[in-house]
C-alpha positions in Angstrom: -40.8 -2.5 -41.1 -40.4 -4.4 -38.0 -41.2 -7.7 -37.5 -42.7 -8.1 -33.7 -42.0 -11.9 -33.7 -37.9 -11.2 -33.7 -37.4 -7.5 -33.9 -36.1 -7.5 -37.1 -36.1 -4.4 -39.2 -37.9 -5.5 -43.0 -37.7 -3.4 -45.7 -40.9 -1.6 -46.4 -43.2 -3.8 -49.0 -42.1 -7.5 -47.4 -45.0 -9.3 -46.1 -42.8 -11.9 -44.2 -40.5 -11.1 -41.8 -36.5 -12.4 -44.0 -35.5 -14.3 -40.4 -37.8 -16.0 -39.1 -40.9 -15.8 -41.7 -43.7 -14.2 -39.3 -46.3 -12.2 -41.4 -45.7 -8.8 -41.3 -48.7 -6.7 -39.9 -48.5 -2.8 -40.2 -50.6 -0.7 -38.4 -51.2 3.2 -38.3 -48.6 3.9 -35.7 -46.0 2.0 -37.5 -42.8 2.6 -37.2 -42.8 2.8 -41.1 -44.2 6.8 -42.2 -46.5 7.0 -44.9 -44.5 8.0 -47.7 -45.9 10.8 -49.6 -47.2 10.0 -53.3 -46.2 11.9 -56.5 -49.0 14.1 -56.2 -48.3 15.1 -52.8 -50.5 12.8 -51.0 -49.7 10.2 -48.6 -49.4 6.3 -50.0 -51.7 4.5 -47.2 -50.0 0.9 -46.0 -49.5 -1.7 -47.6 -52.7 -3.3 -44.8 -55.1 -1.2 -43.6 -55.1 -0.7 -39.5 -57.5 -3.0 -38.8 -56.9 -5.8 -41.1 -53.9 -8.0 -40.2 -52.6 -11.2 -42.4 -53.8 -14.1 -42.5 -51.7 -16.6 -40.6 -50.2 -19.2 -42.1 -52.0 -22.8 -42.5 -49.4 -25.2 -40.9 -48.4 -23.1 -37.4 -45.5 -25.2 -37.0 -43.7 -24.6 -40.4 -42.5 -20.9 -40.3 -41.2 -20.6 -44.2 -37.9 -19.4 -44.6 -37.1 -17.5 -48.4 -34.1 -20.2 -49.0 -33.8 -22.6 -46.0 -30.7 -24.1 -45.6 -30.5 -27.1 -43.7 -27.4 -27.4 -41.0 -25.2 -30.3 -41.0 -27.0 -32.1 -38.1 -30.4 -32.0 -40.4 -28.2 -33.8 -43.0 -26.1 -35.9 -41.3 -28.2 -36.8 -38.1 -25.1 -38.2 -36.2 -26.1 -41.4 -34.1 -30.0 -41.5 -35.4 -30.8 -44.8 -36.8 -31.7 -45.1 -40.4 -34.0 -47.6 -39.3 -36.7 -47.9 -37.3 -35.2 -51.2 -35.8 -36.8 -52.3 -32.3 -33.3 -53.2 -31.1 -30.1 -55.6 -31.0 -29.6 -58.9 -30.5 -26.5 -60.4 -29.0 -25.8 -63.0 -31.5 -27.3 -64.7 -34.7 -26.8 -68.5 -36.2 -29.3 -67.9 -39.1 -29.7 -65.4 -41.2 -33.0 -63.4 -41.1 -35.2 -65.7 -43.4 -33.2 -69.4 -42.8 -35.0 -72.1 -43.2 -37.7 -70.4 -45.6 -36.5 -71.1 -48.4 -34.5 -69.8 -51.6 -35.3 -66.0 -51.8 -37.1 -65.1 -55.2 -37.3 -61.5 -54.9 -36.2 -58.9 -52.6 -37.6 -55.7 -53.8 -37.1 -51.9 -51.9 -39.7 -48.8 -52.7 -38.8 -45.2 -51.2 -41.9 -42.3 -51.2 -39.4 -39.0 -50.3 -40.6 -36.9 -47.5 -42.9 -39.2 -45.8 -40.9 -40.7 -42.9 -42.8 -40.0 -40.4 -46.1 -41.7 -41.7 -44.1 -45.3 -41.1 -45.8 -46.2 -37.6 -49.3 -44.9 -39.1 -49.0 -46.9 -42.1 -47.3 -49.8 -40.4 -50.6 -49.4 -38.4 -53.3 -49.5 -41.2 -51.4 -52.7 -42.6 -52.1 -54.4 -39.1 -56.1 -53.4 -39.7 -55.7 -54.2 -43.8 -54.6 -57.9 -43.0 -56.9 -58.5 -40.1 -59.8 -57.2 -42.3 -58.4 -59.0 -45.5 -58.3 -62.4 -45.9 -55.7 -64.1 -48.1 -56.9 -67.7 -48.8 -55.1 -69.9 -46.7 -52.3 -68.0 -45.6 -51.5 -67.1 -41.9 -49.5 -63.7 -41.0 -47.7 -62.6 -37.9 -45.7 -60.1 -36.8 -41.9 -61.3 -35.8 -38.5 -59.8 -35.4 -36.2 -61.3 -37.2 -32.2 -61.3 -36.7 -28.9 -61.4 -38.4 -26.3 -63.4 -38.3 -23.2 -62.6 -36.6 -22.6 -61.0 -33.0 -24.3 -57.8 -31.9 -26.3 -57.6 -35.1 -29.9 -56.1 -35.5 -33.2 -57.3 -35.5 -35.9 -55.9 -37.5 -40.1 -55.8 -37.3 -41.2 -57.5 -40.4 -44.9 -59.1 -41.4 -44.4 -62.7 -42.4 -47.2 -64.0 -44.6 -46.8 -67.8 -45.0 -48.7 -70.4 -47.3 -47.6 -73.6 -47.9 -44.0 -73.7 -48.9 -44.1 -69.9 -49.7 -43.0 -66.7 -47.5 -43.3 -63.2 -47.9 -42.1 -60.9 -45.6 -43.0 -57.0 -45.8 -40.9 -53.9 -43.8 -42.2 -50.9 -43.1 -39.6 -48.3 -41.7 -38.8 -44.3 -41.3 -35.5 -43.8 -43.4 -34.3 -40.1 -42.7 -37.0 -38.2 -43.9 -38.5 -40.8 -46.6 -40.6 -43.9 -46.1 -39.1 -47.2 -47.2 -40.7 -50.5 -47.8 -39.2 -53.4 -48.7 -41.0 -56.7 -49.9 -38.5 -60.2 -49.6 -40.5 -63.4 -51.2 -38.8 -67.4 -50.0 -39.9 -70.5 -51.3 -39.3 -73.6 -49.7 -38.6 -76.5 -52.6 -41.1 -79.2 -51.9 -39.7 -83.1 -51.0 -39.2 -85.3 -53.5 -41.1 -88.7 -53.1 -38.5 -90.7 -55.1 -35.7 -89.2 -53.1 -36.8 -89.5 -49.5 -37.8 -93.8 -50.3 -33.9 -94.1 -52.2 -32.5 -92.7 -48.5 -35.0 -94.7 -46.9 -33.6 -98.2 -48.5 -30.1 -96.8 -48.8 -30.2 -96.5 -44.8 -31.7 -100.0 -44.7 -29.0 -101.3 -46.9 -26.8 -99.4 -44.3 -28.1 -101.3 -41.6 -27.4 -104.5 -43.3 -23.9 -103.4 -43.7 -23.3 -102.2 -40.4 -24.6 -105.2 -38.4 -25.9 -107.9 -40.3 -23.1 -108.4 -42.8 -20.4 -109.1 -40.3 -22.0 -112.3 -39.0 -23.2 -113.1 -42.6 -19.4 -113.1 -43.5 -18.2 -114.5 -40.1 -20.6 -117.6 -40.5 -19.7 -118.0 -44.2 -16.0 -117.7 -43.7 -16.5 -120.6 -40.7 -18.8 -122.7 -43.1 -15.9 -122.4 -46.1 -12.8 -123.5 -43.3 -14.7 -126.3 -42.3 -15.9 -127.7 -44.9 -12.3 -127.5 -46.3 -10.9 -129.5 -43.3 -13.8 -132.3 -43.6 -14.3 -133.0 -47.1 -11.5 -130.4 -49.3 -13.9 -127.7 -49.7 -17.8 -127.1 -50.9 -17.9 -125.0 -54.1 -21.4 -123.4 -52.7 -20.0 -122.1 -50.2 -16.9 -121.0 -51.8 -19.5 -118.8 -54.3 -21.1 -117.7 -50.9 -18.8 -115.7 -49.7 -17.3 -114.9 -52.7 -20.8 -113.1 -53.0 -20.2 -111.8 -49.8 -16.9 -110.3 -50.2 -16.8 -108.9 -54.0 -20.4 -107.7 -54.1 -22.3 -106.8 -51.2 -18.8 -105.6 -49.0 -17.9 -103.1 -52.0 -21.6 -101.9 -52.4 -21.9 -101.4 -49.0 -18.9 -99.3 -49.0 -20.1 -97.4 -51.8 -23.6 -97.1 -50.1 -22.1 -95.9 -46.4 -20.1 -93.2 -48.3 -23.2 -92.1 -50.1 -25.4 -91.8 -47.0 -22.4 -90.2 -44.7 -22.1 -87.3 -47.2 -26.0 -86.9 -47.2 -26.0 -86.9 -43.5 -22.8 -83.8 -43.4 -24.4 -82.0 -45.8 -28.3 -81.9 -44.2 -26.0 -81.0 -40.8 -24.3 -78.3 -43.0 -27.6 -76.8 -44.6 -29.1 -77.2 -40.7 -26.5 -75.0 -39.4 -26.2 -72.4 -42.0 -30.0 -72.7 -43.6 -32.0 -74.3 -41.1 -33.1 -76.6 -43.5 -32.1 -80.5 -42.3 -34.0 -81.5 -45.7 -32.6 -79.2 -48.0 -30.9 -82.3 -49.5 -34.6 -83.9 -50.5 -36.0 -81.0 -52.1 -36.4 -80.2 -55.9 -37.1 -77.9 -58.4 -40.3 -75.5 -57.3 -43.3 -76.4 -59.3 -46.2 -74.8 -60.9 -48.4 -74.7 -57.9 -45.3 -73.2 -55.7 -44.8 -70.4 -58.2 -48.9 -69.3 -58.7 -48.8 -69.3 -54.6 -45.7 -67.1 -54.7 -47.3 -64.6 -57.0 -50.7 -64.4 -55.3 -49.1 -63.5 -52.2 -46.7 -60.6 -53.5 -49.9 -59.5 -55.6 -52.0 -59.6 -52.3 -49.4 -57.8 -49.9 -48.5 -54.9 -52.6 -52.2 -54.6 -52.6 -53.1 -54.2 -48.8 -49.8 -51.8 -48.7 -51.2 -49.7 -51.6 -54.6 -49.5 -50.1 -53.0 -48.5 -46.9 -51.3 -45.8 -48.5 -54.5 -44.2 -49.9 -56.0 -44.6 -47.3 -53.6 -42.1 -45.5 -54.1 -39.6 -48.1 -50.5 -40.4 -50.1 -50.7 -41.0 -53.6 -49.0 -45.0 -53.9 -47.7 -44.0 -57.3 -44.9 -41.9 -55.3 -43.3 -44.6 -54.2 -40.1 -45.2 -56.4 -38.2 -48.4 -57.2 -34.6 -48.7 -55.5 -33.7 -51.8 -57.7 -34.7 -50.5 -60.9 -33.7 -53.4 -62.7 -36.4 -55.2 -61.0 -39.6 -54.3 -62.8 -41.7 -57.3 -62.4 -44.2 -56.0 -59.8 -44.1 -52.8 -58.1 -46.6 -51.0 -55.3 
């Protein structure tokens, strides 16, 4: 049988063409005979002359029996794994400094479905500007590495208070991924920010009051030694001087300068200049972070039906992570 897409010769009985999977449409002057039956009469063809097959419902998918995909389908060569808008010549921070501490950073792939990352990236634009998530505000930033020559990456950044969640939609070969990273900023302790306050008072005092304090008591002790042989309060003066406010002071400079290098560390590497007044996360913070996850996995779910995918299809990456997942 003869396939008119490719000229290929079928075997009689195929329905697809064994190349290139074009229906197979035989007609009465078909190079095929009627074979003649047992009883001497001829079989008819497998479709009558005026009835051809019905052509196949996706056009642009001709079906092979066993496809075999080359190595350039496998291995795609210089094609990006990610959808990444670009590079970026250098980075100081890395992608989510001055955020926070990251509390989760979870990664979901659906197989197959690469190509529905713009339209979904697109119904979660529409989801949030329809949705509202109480007192939250969400944008659309790239954010970059740190290094030289290193990526930046489209993410959504869903901020609330001291809390961040940021949300990546990308084509990854031929699957979808989405990825969910969750920050918390610590909150500034009261009690900490008033001791630096009076330790950089105290400071002050050492720096540029105690010199003349000690000058003029050192003056005070030398003359009253040369007028009348010495004055015992001024002898306990700068006695006070000199064995108690000069060591503290010491003490207290050294205490503040290692404060100061390490908020101008955790600036440069974090981004965080207060990184050294902030405590433990509270209750509040941790409700806030889990409303927002709950809130974003929801809006990316929706989205998802909403294109017709079944969300369940979506498959952990971390699978030791089961907290949440979409």
């Amino acid at each position: 049988m003869l396939c008119k897409n490719c000229g290929t010769q079928n075997e009689a009985g195929y329905q697809f063409c064994m190349k290139c999977g074009s229906p197979l449409t035989v007609t009465a002057d078909s190079s095929v005979p009627n074979r003649p039956s047992d009883s001497g009469q001829a079989i008819s063809p497998i479709y009558p002359p005026s009835q051809s097959v019905t052509q196949p419902k996706f056009q642009n998918q001709a079906a092979q029996p066993y496809p075999h995909p080359t190595p350039t389908q496998l291995m795609p060569g210089k094609a990006k794994l990610y959808n990444a808008p670009g590079m970026s010549a250098f980075g100081i921070w890395r992608p989510f400094a001055g955020r926070g501490t990251r509390q989760r950073h979870s990664g979901w792939l659906m197989d197959n479905q690469g190509e529905q990352a713009e339209e979904l990236t697109q119904k979660v634009t529409n989801k949030f500007n329809e949705r509202t998530i109480p007192g939250s505000e969400v944008q659309k930033k790239n954010l970059v590495g740190r290094g030289v020559i290193v990526e930046s990456r489209p993410y959504f950044l869903v901020k609330r208070g001291l809390v961040t969640v940021g949300l990546y939609i990308a084509q990854f070969g031929k699957d979808l991924f989405v990825s969910l990273a969750s920050y918390l900023k610590p909150p500034v302790s009261n009690a900490r920010l008033i001791l630096v306050v009076l330790m950089s008072l105290f400071a002050f005092y050492t720096l540029f009051i105690f010199p003349n304090s000690l000058t003029k008591a050192v003056e005070e002790l030398l003359g009253g030694f040369l007028s009348f042989g010495g004055r015992t309060s001024i002898s306990s003066n700068l006695g006070s001087l000199l064995c108690i406010i000069g060591p503290l002071g010491t003490l207290n400079l050294l205490a503040l300068s290692l404060f100061v290098f390490y908020s101008i560390y955790k600036f440069v590497t974090e981004k965080d200049i207060l990184a050294g007044l902030r405590v433990t996360p509270n209750e509040f913070n941790e409700d806030d972070l889990m409303a927002i996850e709950k809130a974003i996995e929801q809006t990316v779910r929706i989205s998802i039906d909403e294109l017709g995918l079944n969300p369940d299809d979506l498959k952990p990456i971390a699978i030791e992570d089961s907290r949440r997942l979409i």
